[in-house]
SELUM-626827 format. One record per residue (C-alpha): residue number from 1; residue in three letters; chain; x, y, z. Coordinates in pm, 1 decimal. Example, Ala and Ser with C-alpha at 12.3 -4.5 7.8 and 13.67 -1.06 7.14 Angstrom:
<pts>
+-----+------+-----+----------+----------+----------+
| seq | type | mol |       xx |       yy |       zz |
+-----+------+-----+----------+----------+----------+
|   1 |  ALA |   A |   1230.0 |   -450.0 |    780.0 |
|   2 |  SER |   A |   1367.0 |   -106.0 |    714.0 |
+-----+------+-----+----------+----------+----------+
</pts>
This chain:
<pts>
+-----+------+-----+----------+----------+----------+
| seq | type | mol |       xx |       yy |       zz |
+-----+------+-----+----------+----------+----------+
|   1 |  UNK |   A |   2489.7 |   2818.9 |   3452.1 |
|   2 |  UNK |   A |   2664.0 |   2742.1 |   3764.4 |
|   3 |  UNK |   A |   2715.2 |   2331.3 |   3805.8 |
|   4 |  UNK |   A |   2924.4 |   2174.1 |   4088.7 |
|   5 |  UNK |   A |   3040.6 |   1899.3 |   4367.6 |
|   6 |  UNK |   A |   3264.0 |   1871.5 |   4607.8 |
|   7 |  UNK |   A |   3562.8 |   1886.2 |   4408.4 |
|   8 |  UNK |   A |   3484.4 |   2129.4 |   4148.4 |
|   9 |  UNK |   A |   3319.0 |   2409.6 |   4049.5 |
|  10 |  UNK |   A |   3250.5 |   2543.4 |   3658.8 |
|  11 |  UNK |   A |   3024.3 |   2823.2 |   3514.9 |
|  12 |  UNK |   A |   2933.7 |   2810.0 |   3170.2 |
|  13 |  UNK |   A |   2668.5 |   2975.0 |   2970.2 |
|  14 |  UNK |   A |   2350.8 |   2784.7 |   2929.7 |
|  15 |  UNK |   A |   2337.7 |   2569.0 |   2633.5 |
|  16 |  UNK |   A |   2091.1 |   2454.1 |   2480.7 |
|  17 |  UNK |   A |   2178.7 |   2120.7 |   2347.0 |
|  18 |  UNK |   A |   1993.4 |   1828.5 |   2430.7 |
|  19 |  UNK |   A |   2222.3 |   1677.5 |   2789.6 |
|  20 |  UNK |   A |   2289.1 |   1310.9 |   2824.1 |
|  21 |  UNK |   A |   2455.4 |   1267.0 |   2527.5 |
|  22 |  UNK |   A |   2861.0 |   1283.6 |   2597.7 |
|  23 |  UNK |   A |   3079.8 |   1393.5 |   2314.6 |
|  24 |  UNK |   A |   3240.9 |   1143.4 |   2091.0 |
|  25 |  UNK |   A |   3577.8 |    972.1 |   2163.8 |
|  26 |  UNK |   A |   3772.1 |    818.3 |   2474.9 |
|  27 |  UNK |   A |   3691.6 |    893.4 |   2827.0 |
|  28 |  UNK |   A |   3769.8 |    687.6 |   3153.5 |
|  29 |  UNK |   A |   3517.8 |    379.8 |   3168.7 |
|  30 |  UNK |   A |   3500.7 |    395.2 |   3527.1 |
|  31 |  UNK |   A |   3336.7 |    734.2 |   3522.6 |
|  32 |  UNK |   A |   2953.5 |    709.9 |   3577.7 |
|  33 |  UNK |   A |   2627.8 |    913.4 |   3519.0 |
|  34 |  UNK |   A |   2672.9 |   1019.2 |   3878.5 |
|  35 |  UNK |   A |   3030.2 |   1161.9 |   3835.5 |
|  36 |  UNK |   A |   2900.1 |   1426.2 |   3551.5 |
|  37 |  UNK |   A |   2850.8 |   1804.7 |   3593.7 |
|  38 |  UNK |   A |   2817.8 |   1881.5 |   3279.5 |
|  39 |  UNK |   A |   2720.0 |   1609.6 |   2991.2 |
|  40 |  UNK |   A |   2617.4 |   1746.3 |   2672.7 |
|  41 |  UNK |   A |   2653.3 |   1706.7 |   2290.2 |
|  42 |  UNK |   A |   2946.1 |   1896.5 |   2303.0 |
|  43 |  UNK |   A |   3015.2 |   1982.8 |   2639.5 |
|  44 |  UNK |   A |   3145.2 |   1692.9 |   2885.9 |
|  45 |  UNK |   A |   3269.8 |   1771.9 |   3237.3 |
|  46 |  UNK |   A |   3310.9 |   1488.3 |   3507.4 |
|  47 |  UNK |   A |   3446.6 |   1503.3 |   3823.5 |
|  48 |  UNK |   A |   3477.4 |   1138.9 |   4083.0 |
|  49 |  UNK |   A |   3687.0 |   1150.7 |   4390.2 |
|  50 |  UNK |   A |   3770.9 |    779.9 |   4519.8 |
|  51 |  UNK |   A |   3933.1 |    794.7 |   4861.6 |
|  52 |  UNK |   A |   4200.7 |   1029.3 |   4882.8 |
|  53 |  UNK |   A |   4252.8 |   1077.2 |   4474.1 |
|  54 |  UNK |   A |   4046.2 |   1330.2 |   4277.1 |
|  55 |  UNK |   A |   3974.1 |   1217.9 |   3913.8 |
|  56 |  UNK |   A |   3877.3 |   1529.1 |   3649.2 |
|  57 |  UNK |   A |   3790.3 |   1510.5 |   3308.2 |
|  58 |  UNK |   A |   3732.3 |   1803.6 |   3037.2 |
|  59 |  UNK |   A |   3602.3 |   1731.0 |   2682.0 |
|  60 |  UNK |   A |   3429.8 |   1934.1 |   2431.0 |
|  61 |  UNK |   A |   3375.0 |   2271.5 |   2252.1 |
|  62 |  UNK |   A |   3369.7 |   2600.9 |   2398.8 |
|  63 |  UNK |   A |   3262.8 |   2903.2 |   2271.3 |
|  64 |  UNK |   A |   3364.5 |   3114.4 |   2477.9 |
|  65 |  UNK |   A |   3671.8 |   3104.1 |   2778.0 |
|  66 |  UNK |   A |   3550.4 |   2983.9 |   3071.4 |
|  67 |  UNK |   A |   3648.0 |   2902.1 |   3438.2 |
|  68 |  UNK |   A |   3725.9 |   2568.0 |   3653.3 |
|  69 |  UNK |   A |   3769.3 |   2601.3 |   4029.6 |
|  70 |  UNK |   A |   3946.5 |   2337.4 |   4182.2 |
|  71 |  UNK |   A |   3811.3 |   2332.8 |   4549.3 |
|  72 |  UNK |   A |   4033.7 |   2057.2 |   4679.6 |
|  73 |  UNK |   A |   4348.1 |   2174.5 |   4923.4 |
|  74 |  UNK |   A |   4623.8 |   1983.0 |   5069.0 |
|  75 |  UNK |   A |   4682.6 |   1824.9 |   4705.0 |
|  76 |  UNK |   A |   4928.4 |   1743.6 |   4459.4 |
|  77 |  UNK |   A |   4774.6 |   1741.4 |   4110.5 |
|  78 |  UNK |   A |   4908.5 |   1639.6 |   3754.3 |
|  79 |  UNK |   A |   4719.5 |   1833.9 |   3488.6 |
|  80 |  UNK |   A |   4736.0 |   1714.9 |   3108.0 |
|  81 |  UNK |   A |   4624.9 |   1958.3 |   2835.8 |
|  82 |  UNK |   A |   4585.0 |   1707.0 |   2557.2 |
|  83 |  UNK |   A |   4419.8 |   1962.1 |   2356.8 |
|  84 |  UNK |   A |   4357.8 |   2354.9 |   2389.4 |
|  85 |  UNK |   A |   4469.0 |   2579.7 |   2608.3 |
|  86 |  UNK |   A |   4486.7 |   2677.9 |   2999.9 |
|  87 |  UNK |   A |   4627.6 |   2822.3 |   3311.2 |
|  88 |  UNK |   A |   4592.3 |   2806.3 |   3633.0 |
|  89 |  UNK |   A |   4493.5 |   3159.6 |   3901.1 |
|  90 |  UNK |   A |   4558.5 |   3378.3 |   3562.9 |
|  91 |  UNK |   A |   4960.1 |   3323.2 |   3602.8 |
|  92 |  UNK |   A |   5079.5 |   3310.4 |   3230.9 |
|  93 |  UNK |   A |   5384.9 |   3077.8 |   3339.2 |
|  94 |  UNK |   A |   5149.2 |   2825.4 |   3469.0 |
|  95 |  UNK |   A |   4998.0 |   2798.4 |   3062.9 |
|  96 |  UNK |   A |   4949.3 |   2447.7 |   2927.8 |
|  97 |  UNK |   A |   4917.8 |   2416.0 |   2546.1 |
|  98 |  UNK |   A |   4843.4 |   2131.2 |   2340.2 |
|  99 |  UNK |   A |   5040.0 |   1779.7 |   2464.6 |
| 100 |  UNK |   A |   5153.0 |   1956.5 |   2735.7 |
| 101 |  UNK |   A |   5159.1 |   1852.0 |   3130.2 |
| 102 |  UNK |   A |   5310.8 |   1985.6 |   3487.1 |
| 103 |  UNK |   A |   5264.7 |   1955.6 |   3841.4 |
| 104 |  UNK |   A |   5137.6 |   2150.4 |   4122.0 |
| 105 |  UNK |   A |   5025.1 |   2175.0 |   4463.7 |
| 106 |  UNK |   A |   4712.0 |   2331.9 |   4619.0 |
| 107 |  UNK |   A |   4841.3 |   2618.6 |   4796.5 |
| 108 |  UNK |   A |   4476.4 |   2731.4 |   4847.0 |
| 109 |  UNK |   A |   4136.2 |   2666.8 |   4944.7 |
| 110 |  UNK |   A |   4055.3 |   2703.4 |   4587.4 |
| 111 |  UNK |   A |   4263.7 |   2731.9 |   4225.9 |
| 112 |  UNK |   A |   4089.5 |   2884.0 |   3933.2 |
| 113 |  UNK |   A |   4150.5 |   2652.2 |   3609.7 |
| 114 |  UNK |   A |   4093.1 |   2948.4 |   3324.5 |
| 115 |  UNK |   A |   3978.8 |   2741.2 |   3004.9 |
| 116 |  UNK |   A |   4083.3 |   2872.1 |   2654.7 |
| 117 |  UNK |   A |   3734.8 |   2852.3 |   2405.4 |
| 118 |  UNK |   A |   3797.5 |   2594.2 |   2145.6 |
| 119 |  UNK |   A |   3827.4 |   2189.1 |   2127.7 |
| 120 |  UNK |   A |   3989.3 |   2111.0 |   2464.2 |
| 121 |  UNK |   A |   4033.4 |   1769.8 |   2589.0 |
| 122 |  UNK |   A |   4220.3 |   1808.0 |   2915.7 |
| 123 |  UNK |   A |   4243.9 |   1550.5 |   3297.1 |
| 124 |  UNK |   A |   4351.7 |   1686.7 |   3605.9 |
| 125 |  UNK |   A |   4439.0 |   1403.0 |   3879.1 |
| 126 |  UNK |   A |   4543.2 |   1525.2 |   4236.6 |
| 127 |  UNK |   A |   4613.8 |   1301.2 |   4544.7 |
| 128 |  UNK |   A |   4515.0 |   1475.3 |   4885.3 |
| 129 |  UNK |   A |   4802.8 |   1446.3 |   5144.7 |
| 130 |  UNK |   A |   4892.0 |   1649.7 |   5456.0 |
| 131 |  UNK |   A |   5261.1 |   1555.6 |   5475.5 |
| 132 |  UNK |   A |   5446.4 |   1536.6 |   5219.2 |
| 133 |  UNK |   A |   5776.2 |   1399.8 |   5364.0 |
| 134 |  UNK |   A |   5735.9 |   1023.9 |   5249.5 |
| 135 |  UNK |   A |   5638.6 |   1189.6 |   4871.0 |
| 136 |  UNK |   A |   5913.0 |   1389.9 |   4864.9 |
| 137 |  UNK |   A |   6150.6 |   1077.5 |   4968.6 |
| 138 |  UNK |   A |   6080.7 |    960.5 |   4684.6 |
| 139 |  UNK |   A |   6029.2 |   1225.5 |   4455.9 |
| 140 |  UNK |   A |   6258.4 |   1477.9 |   4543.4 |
| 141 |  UNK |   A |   6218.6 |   1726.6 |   4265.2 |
| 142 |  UNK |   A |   5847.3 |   1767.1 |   4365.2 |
| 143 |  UNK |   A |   5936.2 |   1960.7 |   4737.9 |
| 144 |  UNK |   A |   5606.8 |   2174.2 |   4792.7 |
| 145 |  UNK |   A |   5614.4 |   2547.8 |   4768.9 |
| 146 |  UNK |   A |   5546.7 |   2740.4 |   5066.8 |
| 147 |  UNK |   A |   5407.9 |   3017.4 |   4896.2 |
| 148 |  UNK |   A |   5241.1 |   3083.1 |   4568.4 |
| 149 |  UNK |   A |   5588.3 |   3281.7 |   4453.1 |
| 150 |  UNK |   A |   5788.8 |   3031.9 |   4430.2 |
| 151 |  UNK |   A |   5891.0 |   2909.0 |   4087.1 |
| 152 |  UNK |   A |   5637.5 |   2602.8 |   4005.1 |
| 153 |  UNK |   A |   5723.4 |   2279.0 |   3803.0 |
| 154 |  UNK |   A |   5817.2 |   2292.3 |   3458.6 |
| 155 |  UNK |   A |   5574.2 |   2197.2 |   3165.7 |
| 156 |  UNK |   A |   5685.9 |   1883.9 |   3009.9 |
| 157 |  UNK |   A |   5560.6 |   1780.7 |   2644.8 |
| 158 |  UNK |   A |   5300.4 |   1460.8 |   2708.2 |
| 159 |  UNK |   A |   5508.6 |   1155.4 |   2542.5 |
| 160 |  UNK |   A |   5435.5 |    782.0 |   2426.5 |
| 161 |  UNK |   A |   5505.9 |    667.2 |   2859.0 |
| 162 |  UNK |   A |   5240.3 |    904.1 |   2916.9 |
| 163 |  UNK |   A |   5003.8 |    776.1 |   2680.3 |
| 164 |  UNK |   A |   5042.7 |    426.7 |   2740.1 |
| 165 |  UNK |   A |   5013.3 |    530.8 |   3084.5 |
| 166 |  UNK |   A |   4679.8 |    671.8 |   3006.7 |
| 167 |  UNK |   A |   4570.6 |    355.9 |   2807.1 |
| 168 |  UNK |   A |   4575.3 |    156.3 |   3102.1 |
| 169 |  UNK |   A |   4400.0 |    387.4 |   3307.4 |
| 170 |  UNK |   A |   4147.6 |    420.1 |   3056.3 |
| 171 |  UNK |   A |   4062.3 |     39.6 |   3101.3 |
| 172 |  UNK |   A |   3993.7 |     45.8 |   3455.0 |
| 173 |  UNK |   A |   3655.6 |    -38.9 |   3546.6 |
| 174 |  UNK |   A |   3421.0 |    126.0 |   3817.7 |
| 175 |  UNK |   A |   3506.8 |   -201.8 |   4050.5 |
| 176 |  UNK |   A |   3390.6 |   -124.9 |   4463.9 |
| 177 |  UNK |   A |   3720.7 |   -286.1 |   4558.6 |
| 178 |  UNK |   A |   4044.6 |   -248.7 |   4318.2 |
| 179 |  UNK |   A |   3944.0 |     73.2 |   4164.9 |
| 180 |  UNK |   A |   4136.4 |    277.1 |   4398.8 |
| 181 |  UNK |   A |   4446.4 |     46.1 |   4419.6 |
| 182 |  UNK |   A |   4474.7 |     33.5 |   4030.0 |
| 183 |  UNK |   A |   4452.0 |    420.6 |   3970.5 |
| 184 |  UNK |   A |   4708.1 |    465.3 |   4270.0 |
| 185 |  UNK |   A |   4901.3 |    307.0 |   4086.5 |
| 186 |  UNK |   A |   4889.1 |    423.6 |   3747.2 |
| 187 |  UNK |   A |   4917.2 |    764.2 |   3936.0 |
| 188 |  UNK |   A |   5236.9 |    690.1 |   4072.6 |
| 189 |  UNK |   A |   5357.7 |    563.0 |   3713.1 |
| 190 |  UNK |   A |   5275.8 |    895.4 |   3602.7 |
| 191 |  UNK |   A |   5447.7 |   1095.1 |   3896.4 |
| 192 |  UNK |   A |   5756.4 |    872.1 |   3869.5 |
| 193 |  UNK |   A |   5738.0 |    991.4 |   3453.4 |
| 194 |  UNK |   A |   5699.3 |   1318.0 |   3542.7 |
| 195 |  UNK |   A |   6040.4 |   1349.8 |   3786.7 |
| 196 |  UNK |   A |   6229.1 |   1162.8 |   3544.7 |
| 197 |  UNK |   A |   6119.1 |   1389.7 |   3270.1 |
| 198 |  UNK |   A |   6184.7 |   1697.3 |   3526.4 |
| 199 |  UNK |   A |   6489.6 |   1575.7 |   3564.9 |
| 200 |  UNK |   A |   6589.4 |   1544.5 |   3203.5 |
| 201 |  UNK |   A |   6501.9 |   1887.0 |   3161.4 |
| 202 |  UNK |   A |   6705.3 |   1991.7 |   3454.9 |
| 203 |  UNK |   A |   7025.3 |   1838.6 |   3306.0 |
| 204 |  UNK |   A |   6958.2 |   1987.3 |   2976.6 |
| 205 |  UNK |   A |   6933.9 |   2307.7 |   3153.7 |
| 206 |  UNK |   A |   7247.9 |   2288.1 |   3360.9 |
| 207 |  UNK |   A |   7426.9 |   2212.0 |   3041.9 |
| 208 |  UNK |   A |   7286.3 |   2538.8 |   2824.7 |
| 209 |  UNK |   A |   7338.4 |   2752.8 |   3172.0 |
| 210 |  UNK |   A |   7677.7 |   2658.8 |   3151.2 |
| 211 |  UNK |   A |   7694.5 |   2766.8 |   2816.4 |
| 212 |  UNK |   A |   7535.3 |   3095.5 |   2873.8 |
| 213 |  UNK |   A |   7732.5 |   3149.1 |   3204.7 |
| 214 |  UNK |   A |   8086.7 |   3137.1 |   2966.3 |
| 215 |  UNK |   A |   7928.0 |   3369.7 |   2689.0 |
| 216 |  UNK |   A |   7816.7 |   3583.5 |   2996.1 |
| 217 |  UNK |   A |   8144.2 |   3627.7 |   3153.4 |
| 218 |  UNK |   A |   8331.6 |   3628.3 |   2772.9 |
| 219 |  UNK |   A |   8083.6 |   3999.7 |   2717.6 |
| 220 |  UNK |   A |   8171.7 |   4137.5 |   3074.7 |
| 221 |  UNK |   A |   8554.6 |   4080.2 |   2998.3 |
| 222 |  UNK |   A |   8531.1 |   4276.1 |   2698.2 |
| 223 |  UNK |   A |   8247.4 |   4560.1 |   2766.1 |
| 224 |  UNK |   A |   8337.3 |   4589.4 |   3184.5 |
| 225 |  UNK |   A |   8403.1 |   4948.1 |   3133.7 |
| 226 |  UNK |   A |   8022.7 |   5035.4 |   2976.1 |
| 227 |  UNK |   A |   7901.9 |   5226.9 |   3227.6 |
| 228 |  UNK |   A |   7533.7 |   5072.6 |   3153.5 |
| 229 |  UNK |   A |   7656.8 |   4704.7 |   3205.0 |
| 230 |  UNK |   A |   7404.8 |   4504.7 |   3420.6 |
| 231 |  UNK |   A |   7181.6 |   4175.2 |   3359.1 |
| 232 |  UNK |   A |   6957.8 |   4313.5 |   3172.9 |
| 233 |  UNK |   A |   7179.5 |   4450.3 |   2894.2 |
| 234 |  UNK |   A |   7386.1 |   4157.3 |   2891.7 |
| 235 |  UNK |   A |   7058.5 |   3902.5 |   2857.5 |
| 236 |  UNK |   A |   6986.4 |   4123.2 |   2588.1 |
| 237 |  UNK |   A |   7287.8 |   4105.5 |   2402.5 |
| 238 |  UNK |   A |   7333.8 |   3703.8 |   2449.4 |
| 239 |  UNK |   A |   6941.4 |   3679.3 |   2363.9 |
| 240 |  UNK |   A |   6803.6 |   3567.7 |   2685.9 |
| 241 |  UNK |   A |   6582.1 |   3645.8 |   2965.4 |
| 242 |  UNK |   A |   6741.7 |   3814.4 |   3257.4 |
| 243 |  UNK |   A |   6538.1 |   3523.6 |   3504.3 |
| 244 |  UNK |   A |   6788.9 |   3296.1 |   3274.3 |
| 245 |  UNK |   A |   7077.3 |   3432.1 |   3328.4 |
| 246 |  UNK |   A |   7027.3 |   3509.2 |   3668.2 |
| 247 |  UNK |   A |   6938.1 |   3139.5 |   3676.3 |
| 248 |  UNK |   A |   7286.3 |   3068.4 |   3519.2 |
| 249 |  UNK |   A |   7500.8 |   3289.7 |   3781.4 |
| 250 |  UNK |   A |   7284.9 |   3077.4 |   4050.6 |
| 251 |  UNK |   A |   7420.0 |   2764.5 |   3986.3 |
| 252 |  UNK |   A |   7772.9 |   2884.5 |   4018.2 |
| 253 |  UNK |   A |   7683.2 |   3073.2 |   4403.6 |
| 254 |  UNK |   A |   7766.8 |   3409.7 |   4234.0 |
| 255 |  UNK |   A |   7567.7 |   3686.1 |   4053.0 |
| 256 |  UNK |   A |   7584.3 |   3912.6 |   3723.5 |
| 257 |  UNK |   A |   7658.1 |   4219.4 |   3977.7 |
| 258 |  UNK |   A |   7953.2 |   4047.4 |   4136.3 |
| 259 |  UNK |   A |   8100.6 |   3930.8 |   3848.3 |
| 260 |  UNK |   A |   8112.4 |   4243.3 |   3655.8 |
| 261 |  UNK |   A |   8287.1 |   4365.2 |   4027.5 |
| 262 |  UNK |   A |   8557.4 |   4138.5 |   4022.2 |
| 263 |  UNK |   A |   8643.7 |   4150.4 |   3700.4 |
| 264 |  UNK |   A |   8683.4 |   4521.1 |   3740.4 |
| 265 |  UNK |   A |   8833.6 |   4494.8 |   4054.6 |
| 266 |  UNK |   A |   9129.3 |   4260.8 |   3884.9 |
| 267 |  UNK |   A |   9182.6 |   4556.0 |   3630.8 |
| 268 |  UNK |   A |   9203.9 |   4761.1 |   3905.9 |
| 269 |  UNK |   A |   9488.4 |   4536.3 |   4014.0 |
| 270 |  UNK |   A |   9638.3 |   4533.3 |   3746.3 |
| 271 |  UNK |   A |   9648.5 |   4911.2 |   3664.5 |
| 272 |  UNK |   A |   9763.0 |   5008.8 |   4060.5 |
| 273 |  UNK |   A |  10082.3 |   4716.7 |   3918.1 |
| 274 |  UNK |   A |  10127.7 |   4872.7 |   3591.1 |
| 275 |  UNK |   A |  10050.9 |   5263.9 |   3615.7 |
| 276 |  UNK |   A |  10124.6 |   5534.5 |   3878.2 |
| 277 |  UNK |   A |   9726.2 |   5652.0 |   3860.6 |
| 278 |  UNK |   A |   9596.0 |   5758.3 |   4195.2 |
| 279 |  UNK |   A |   9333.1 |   5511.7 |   4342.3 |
| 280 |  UNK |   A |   9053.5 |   5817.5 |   4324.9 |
| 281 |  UNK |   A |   9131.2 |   5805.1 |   3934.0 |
| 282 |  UNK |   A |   9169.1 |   5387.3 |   3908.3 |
| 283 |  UNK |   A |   8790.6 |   5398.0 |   4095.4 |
| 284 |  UNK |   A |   8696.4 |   5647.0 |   3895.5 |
| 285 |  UNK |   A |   8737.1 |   5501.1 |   3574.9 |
| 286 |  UNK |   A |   8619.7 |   5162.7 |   3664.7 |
| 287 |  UNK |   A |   8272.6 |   5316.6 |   3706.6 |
| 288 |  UNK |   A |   8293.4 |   5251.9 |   4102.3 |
| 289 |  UNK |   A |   7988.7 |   5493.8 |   4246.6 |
| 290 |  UNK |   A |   8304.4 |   5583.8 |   4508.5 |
| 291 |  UNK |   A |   8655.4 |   5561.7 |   4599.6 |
| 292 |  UNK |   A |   8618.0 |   5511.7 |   4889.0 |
| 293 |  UNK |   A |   8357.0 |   5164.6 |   4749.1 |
| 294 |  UNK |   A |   8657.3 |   5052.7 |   4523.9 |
| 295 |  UNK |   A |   8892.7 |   5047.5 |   4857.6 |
| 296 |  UNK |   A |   8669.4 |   4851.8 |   5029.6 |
| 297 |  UNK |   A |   8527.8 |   4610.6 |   4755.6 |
| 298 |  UNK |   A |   8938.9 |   4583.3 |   4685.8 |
| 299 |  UNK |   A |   9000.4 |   4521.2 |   5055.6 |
| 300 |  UNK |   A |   8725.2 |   4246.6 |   5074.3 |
| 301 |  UNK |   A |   8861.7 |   4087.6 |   4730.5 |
| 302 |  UNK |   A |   9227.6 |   4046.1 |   4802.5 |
| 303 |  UNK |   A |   9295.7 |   4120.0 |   5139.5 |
| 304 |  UNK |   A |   9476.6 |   4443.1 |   5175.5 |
| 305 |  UNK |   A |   9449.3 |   4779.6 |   5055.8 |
| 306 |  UNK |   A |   9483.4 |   4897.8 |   4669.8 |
| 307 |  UNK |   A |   9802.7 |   5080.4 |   4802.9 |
| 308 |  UNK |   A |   9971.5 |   4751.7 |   4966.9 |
| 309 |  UNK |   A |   9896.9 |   4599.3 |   4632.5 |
| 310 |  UNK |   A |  10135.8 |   4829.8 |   4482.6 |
| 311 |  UNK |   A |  10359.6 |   4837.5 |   4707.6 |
| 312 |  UNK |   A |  10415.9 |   4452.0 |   4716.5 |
| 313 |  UNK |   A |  10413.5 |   4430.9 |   4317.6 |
| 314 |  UNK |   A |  10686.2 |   4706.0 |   4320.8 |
| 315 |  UNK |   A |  10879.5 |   4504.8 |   4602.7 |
| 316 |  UNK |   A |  10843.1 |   4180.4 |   4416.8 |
| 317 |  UNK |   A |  10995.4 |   4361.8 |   4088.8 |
| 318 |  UNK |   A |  11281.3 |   4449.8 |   4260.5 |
| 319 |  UNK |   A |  11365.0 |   4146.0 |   4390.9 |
| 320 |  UNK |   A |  11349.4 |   4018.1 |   4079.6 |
| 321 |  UNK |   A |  11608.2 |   4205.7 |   3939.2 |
| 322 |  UNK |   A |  11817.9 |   4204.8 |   4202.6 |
+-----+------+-----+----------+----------+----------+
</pts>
């Protein structure tokens, strides 16, 4: 059964349960009879835009999954998963769970909200706007994608400034005039939350990327000369997804690759110092694909060539005793 407005769009098997009877509990008092799509015993679906803000609430029992398009573009939306399960355009890192929340932008004519069966109580509220740069002035965490590939906001867990957020919005009445003003506002509560909480998360991030950038470089120092060495193996070994580590050689404007390079490139150093081993051999053993690579990676690294470098250091040792 196919029901629909201008916001929305759900298909759902027919049911037979008597309609106009919304399921039990708390739902916004200043959605009407008009705003439902679906209102049954068990079912509830309701849908009101007011202005520019889109207002969408899901309550019920499913038996089966089911589908939610969101047909609204040029929006940012907020989407709680109080209970059950979801994601948006079947991307698995866009899943909500239980007391979860994040924020997105409609990148699309249309986004596909794929439902979980189950209890789900869930509210999506999006704000249309077709510049963002006064939004992003003050929220500067939330800078839209330009493409559906970039990473998308982080799921935060739904706290007690969320839910008293909620209670107030749950007390607005369907009033001609201040009912736009009031959930405006309440919206923007609940965006400013939701960039604090974002960037909580970021600084506990920074801090355990730190952590894994040291244990990261502590494994290259010791296993440089594996000739399998790369990020995958070493997010394996510390227990982490190679996206994470990457993430942790990102904040620090270097990567995995280049670090395992340098490091091999100062053992290099030191061996052209300490041994009389020909720079074909010194390559060689450092796993570089070519001599010819390790000259130039060793020319780009310190400046001059690997036989300068042992030239100087033998100069330098003489002086020394002299």
């Amino acid at each position: 059964m196919l029901h629909m407005n201008d916001s929305i769009r759900i298909s759902l098997p027919k049911s037979d349960v008597a309609a106009d009877s919304s399921p039990p509990g708390l739902h916004f008092h200043f959605l009407t009879a008009d705003d439902c799509i679906l209102c049954e015993k068990k079912q509830y679906v309701s849908s009101r835009r007011i202005d520019d803000l889109h207002v969408i609430e899901v309550k019920g029992t499913f038996e089966m999954d089911w589908n939610l398009d969101l047909l609204s573009p040029e929006c940012f939306w907020l989407h709680f998963q109080f209970i059950g399960q979801s994601e948006r355009d079947s991307k698995s890192h866009t899943a909500l769970s239980d007391n979860e929340y994040r924020g997105f932008y409609s990148l699309s004519e249309a986004h596909k909200i794929q439902i979980k069966a189950g209890r789900t109580s869930m509210v999506l509220l999006g704000i249309k706007m077709d510049d963002t740069t006064s939004f992003v002035s003050e929220w500067p965490r939330l800078v839209k994608p330009t493409t559906t590939d970039q990473p998308y906001f982080s799921c935060i867990h739904i706290g007690y400034r969320i839910k008293q957020i909620f209670e107030k919005i749950q007390q607005c009445k369907d009033s001609p005039y201040s009912l736009r003003s009031n959930i405006h506002y309440h919206f923007c509560q609940l965006i400013d939350v939701y960039h604090q909480d974002l960037e909580d998360k970021g600084r506990s991030l920074h801090k355990e990327d730190i952590v894994i950038y040291h244990e990261a470089i502590d494994y290259i120092v010791e296993h440089y000369m594996d000739e399998d060495i790369n990020i995958d193996t070493i997010a394996e070994r510390l227990n982490v997804s190679s996206r994470t580590l990457y993430r942790a050689f990102q904040d620090k404007h270097t990567t995995v690759h280049k670090a395992i390079q340098t490091i091999r490139l100062y053992k290099g150093r030191e061996m052209l110092r300490e041994t009389d081993m020909a720079v074909d051999g010194i390559a060689f053993q450092l796993n570089f694909s070519t001599a010819h690579y390790f000259y130039k990676q060793f020319v780009q690294c310190f400046g001059h060539s690997p036989s300068k470098e042992r030239e100087l250091y033998r100069k330098q040792k003489k002086k020394k005793k002299h």
